[in-house]
C-alpha positions as CSV (number, residue, x, y, z in Angstrom):
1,X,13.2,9.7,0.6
2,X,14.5,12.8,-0.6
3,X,11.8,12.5,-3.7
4,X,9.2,12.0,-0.8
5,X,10.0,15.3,0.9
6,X,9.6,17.4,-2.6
7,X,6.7,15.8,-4.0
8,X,5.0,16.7,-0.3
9,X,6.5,20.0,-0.1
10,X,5.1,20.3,-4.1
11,X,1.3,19.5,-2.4
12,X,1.7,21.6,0.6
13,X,2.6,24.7,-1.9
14,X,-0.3,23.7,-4.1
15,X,-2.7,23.5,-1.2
16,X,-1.7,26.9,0.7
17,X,-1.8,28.5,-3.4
18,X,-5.6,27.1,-3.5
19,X,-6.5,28.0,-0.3
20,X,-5.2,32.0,-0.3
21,X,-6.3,32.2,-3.7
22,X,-9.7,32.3,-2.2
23,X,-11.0,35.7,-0.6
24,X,-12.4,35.3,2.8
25,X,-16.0,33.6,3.6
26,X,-18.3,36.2,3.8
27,X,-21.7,34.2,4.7
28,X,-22.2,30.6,5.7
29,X,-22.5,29.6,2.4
30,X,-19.0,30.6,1.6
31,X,-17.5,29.1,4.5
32,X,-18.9,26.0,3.9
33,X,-17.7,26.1,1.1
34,X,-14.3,27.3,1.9
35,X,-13.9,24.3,4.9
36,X,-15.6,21.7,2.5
37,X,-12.3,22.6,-0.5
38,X,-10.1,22.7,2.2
39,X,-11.6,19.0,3.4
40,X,-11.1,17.5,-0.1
41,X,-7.6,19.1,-0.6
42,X,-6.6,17.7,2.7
43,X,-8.0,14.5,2.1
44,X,-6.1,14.5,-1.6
45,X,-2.9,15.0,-0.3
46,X,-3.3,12.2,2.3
47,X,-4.8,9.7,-0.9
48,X,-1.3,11.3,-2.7
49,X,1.3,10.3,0.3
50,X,-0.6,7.0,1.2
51,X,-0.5,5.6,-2.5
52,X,3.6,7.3,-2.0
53,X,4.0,4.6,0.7
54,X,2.5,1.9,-0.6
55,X,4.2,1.9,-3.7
56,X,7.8,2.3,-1.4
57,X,7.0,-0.6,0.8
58,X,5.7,-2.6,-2.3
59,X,9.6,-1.0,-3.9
60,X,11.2,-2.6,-0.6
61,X,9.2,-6.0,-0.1
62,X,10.7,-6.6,-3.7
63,X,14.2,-5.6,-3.1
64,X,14.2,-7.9,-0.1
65,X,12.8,-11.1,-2.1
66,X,15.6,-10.3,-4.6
67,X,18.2,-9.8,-1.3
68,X,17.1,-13.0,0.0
69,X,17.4,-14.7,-3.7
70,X,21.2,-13.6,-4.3
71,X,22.4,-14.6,-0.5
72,X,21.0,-17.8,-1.4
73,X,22.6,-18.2,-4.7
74,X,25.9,-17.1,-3.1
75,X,26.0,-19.6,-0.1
76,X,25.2,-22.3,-2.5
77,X,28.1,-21.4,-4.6
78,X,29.9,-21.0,-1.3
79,X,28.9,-24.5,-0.8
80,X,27.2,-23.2,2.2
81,X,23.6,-24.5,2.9
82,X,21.4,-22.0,3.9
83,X,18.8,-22.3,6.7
84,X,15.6,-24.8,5.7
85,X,12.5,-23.1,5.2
């Protein structure tokens, strides 16, 4: 979670670097310019944090299958049987 927060914090710093290192839009062509970089950086950053989660849920999903395995392989040593799937 903690790696989460930096690597955001990491894009949000890159972002507002990009952004002020640009002087201000002096015509329309700049500005649309300006918005349309500021569209794409915005949309990278959401690309960044969505592939973040997937990869954490995908992290979990497999933790849980190997949860699942090793409570079942202790209740059978226990001599327990486990609930029929």
């Amino acid at each position: 979670m903690a790696d989460m927060k930096q690597e955001v914090k990491n894009i949000d710093e890159q972002q507002s670097f990009a952004v002020s290192n640009q002087s201000d839009p002096k015509n329309l062509q700049e500005l649309t310019q300006y918005i349309q970089t500021l569209l794409q950086q915005t949309q990278d950053k959401f690309q960044a944090m969505s592939e973040q989660i997937i990869t954490r849920i995908d992290e979990m999903g497999t933790r849980i299958d190997d949860l699942e395995k090793n409570i079942s392989d202790l209740m059978t040593q226990a001599g327990v049987e486990g609930p029929d799937k």
